[in-house]
C-alpha positions as CSV (number, residue, x, y, z in Angstrom):
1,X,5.0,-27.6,-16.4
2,X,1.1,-28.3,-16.2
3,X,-1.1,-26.1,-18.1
4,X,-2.5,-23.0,-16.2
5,X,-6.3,-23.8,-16.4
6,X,-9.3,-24.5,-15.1
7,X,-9.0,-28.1,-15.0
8,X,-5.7,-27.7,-12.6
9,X,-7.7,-25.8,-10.2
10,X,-10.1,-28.5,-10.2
11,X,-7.2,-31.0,-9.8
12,X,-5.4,-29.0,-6.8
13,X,-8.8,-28.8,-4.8
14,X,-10.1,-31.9,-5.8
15,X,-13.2,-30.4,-7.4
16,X,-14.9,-30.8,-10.4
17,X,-14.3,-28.4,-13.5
18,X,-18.2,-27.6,-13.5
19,X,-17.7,-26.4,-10.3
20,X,-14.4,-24.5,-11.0
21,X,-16.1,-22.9,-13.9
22,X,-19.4,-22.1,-11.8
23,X,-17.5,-20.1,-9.8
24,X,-16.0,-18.1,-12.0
25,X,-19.2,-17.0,-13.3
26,X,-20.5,-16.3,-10.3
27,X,-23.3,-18.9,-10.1
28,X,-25.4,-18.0,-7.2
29,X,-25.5,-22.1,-6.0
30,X,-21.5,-21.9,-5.1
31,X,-20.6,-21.8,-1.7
32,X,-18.6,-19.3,-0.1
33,X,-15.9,-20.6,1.0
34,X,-15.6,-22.9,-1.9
35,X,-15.1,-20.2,-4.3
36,X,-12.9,-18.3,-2.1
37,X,-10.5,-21.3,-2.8
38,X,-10.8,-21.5,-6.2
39,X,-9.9,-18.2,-6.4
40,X,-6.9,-18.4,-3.7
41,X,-5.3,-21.2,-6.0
42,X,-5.9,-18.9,-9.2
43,X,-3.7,-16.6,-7.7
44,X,-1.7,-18.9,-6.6
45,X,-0.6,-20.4,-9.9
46,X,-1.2,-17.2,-12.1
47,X,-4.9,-18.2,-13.9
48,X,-6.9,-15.2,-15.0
49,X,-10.5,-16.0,-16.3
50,X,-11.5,-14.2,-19.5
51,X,-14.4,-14.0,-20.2
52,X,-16.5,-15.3,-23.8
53,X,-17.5,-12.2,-25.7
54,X,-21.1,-12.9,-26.9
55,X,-24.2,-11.2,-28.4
56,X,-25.1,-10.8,-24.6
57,X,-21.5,-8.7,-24.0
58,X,-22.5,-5.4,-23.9
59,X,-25.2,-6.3,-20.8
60,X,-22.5,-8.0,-19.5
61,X,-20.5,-5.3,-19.4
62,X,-22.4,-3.6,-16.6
63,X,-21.5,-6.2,-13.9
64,X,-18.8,-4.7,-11.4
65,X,-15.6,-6.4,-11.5
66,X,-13.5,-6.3,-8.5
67,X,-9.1,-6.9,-8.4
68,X,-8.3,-8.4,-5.3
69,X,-4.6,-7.6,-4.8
70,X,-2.8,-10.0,-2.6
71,X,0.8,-8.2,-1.4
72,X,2.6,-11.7,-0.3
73,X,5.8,-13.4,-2.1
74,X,4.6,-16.9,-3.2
75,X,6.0,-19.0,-0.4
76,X,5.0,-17.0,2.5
77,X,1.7,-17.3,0.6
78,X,1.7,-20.9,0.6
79,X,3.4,-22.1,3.7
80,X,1.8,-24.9,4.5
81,X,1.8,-25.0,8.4
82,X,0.3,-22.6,9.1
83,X,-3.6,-21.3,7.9
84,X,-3.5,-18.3,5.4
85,X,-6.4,-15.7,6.9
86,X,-7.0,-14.9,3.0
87,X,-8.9,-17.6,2.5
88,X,-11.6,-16.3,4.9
89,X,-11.2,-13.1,4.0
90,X,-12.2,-13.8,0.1
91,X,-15.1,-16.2,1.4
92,X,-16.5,-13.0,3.3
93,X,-15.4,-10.6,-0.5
94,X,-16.7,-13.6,-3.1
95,X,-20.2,-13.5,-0.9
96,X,-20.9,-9.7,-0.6
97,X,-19.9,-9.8,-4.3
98,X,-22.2,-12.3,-5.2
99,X,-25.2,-10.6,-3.6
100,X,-24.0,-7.5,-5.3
101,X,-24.1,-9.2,-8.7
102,X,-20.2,-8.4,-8.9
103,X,-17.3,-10.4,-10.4
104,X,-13.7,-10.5,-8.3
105,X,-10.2,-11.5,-10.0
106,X,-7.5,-12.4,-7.3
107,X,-3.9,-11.8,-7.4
108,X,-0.7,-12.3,-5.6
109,X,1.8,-9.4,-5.9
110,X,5.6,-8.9,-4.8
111,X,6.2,-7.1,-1.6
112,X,9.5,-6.3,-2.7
113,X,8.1,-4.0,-6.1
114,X,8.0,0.1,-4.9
115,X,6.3,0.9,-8.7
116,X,3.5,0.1,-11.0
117,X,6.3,-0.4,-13.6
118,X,7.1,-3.7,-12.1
119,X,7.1,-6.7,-13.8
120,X,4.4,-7.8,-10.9
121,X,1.9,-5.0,-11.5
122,X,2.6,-5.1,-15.6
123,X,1.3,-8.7,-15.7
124,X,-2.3,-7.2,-14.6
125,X,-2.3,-4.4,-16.1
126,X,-5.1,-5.2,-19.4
127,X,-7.0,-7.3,-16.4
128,X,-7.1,-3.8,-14.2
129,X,-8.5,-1.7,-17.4
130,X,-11.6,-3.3,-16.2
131,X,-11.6,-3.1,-12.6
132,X,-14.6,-1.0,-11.4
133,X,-12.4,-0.9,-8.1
134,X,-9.6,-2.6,-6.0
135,X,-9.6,-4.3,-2.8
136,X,-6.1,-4.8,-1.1
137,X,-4.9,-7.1,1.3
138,X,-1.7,-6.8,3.3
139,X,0.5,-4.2,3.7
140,X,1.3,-2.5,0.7
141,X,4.2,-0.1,-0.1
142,X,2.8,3.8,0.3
143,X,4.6,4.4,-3.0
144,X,2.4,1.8,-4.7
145,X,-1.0,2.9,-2.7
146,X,0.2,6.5,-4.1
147,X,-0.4,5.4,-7.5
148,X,-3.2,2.8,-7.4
149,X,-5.3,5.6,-5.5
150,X,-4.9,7.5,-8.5
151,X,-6.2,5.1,-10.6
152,X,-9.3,4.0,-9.2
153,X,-11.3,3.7,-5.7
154,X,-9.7,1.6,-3.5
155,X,-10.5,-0.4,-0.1
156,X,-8.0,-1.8,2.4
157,X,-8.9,-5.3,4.2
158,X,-7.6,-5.9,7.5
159,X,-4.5,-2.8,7.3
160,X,-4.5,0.7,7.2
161,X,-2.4,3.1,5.5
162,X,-1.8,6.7,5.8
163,X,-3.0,7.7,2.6
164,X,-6.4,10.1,3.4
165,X,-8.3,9.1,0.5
166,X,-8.3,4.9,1.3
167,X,-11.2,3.2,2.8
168,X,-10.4,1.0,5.2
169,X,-12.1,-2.0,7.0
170,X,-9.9,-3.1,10.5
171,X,-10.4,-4.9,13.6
172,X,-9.8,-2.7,16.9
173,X,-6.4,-3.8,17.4
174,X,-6.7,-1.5,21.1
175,X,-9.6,-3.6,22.2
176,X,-8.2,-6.8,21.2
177,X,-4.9,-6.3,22.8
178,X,-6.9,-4.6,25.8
179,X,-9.0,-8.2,26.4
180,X,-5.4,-10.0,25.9
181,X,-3.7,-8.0,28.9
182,X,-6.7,-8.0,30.7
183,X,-6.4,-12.0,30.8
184,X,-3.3,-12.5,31.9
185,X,-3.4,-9.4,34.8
186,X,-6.7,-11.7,35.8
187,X,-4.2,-14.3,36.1
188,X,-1.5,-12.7,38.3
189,X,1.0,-11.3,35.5
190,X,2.7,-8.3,36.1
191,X,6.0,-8.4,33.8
192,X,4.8,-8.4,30.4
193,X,6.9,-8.1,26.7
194,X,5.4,-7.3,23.5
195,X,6.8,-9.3,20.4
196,X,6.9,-8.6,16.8
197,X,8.9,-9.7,13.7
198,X,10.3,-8.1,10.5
199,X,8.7,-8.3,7.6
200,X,9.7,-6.8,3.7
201,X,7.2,-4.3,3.6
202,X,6.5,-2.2,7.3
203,X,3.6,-3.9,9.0
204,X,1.4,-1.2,10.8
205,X,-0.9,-3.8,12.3
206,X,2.2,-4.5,14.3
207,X,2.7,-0.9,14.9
208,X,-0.9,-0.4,15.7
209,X,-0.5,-3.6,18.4
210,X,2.3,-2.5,19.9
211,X,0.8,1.4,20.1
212,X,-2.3,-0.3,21.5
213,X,0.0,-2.2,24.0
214,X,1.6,0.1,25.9
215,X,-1.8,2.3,26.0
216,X,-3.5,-0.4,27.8
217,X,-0.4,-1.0,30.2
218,X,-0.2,3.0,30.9
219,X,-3.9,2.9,31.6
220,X,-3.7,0.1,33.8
221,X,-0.8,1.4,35.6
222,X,1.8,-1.3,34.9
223,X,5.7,-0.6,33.9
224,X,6.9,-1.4,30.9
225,X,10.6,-1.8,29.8
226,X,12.3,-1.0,26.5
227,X,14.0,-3.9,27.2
228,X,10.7,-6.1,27.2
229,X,9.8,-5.2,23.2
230,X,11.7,-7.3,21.0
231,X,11.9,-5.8,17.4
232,X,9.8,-2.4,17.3
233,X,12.1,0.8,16.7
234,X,14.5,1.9,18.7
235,X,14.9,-1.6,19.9
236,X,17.8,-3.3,17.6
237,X,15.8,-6.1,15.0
238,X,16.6,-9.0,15.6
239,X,16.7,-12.3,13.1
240,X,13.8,-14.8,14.3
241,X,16.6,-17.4,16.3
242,X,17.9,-14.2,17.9
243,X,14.8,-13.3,18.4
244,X,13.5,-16.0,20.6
245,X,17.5,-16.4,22.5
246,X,16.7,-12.6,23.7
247,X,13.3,-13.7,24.6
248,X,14.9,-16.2,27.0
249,X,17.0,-13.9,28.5
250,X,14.1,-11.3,29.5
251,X,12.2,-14.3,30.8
252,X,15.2,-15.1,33.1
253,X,15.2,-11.6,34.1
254,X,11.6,-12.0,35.1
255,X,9.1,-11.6,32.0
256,X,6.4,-14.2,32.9
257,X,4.1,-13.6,29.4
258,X,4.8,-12.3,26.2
259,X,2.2,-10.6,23.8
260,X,2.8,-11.7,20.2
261,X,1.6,-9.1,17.5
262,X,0.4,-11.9,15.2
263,X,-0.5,-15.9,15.2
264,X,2.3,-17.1,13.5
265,X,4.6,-14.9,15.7
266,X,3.1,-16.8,18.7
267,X,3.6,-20.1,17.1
268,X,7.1,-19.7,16.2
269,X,8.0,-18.5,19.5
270,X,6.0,-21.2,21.4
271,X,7.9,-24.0,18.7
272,X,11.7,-21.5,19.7
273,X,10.9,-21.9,23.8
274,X,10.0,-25.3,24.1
275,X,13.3,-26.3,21.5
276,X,15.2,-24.4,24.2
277,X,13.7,-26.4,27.0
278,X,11.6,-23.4,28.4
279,X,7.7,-24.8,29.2
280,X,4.8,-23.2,27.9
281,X,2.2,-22.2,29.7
282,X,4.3,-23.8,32.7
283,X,7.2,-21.0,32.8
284,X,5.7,-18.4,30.9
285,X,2.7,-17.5,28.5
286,X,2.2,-16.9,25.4
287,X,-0.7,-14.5,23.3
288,X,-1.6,-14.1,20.1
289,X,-3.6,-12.5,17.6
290,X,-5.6,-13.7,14.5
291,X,-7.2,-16.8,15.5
292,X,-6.4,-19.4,12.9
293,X,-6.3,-23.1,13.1
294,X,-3.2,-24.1,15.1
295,X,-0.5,-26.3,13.4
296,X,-0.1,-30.1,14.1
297,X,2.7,-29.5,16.6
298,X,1.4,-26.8,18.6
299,X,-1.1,-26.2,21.3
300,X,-4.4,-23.8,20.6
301,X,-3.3,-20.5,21.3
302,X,-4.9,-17.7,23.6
303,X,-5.1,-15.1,21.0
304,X,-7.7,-12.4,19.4
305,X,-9.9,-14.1,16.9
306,X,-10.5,-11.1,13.7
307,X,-13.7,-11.9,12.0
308,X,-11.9,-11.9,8.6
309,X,-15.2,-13.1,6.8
310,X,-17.3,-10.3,8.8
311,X,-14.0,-7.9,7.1
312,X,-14.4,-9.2,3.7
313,X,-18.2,-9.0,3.1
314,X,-17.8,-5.2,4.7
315,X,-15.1,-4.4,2.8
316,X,-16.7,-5.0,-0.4
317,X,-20.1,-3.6,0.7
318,X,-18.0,-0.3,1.3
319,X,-16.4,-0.8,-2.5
320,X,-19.7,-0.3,-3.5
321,X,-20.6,2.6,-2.1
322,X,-17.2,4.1,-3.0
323,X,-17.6,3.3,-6.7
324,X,-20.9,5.2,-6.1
325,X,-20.0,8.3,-4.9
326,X,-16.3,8.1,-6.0
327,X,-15.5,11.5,-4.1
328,X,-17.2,11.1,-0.8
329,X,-15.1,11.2,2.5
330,X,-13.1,8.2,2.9
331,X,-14.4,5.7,6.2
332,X,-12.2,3.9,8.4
333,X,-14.8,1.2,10.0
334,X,-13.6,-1.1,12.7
335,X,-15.1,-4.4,13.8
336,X,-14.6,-6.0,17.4
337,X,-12.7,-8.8,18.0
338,X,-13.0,-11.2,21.4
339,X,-9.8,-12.5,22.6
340,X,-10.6,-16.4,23.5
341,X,-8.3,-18.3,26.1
342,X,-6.1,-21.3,24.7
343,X,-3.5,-23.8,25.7
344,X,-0.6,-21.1,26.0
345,X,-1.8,-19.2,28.8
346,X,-1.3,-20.3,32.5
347,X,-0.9,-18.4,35.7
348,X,2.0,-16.9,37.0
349,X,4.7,-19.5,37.9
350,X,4.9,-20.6,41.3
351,X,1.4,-18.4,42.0
């Protein structure tokens, strides 16, 4: 097995080891979204930086440094067809840091571990003695965000938990999905399903779509069938090929466009129709919502684009002025997103 260091970074991103090391220290000349990689493959492969203790240490020692806790198992982390929003999202965190004259250490974590006495939290424990603060990304378990909150302040990127005391920065998922419906009514739909998948921890974005959902279709006056949400409670969950079989059936019973809580929801179920012969945007159409680059073997996507840079650089602007004034109330801040038509979404059949 290679050596976990610097110079494998380099290697993986074809980069030089100045540069890997430049970034690390946060030299102001990096850009962006070049040290947001470098870090993304240092949590990848399990690299921590440790800094040299010198005569300079103790001014050192007042820099902020940041965790950035990742909550993804490895290969859903590094799937490569489809594009992993957390790369923009630490371009957006390394560049507010920067500015702020912070440091940031990335790290992926297992969904599946409930307790800080897990083998994937013990393996960063001496690194978090020296967090100044914690930003998470993904859903976490609410037994874990009980104890981190304990420990020190604490902003969520891109999902919201229940806990009163977390910061959070979020897109408005009801605007989004609002600008979503509102295309395809514009286009003569009138039978819509909402679409969702199971995931190892309980994703609330997907709740918080599907809430934001059917508030836009009561608003606009439109009916909406229990039958026509595939894998949201009470509905039974299905498995991802069952998934996409009862999909077909409600679009032979007369769904003509699905909302998909996610990208990579959309995708799969675009890749599930056409391998059961059923044409997209030609029989039925397809949302969904993230905005990331589509894969090779799939058409662009009408979907909400999040501004996960925008997310990043305001999550860790808020850090800052949590670690500040530790006990202030905690701010739930939500930033627009524009839902942009794609390749996925026609007009009704046979309008």
């Amino acid at each position: 097995m290679a050596e976990v260091n610097q110079q494998l970074i380099a290697e993986r991103l074809k980069i030089s080891r100045a540069t890997v090391s430049r970034c690390f220290t946060n030299h102001p000349g990096i850009n962006p979204v070049t040290r947001a990689k470098v870090f993304q493959v240092a949590a990848e492969i399990g690299y921590a930086h440790l800094e040299m203790r010198t005569g300079n240490s103790r001014k050192k020692s007042k820099a902020l440094t940041f965790g950035v806790l990742i909550c993804s198992d490895e290969e859903e982390y590094n799937r490569a067809d489809y594009q992993n929003p957390s790369e923009h999202i630490l371009a957006g965190v390394t560049e507010a840091a920067q500015l702020s004259g912070a440091k940031i250490e990335v790290h992926l974590v297992d969904p599946k571990a409930r307790e800080l006495a897990d083998p994937s939290y013990i393996r960063i424990e001496k690194l978090r003695r020296r967090w100044s603060g914690l930003l998470l990304v993904y859903p976490f378990p609410d037994s874990v965000i009980d104890q981190l909150a304990l420990i020190m302040p604490i902003v969520s990127l891109v999902e919201q938990f229940d806990h009163s005391g977390i910061d959070c920065v979020d897109v408005d998922h009801y605007k989004g999905i609002s600008a979503a419906i509102e295309h395809l009514v514009e286009l003569g739909h009138k039978k819509i399903g909402f679409f969702t998948r199971r995931y190892p921890v309980e994703a609330s974005w997907s709740f918080r779509r599907y809430a934001a959902f059917t508030e836009k279709l009561v608003r606009m006056r439109m009916p909406l069938s229990s039958k026509d949400v595939v894998n949201v409670f009470p509905a039974r969950e299905r498995g991802d090929e069952e998934s996409i079989d009862y999909v077909v059936e409600r679009i032979r019973s007369g769904v003509t466009a699905w909302v998909c809580a996610a990208d990579h929801q959309a995708y799969d179920l675009v890749r599930g129709l056409r391998a059961r012969g059923i044409d997209v945007p030609g029989q039925v159409s397809v949302t969904g919502f993230d905005g990331i680059e589509p894969p090779a073997d799939c058409p662009e996507l009408g979907t909400v684009h999040i501004p996960y840079r925008e997310i990043g650089m305001t999550g860790t602007q808020r850090l800052v002025e949590r670690i500040r004034k530790r006990f202030s109330s905690a701010q739930h801040v939500l930033i627009d997103c524009p839902f942009k038509p794609g390749a996925t979404v026609g007009p009704v059949p046979g309008a």
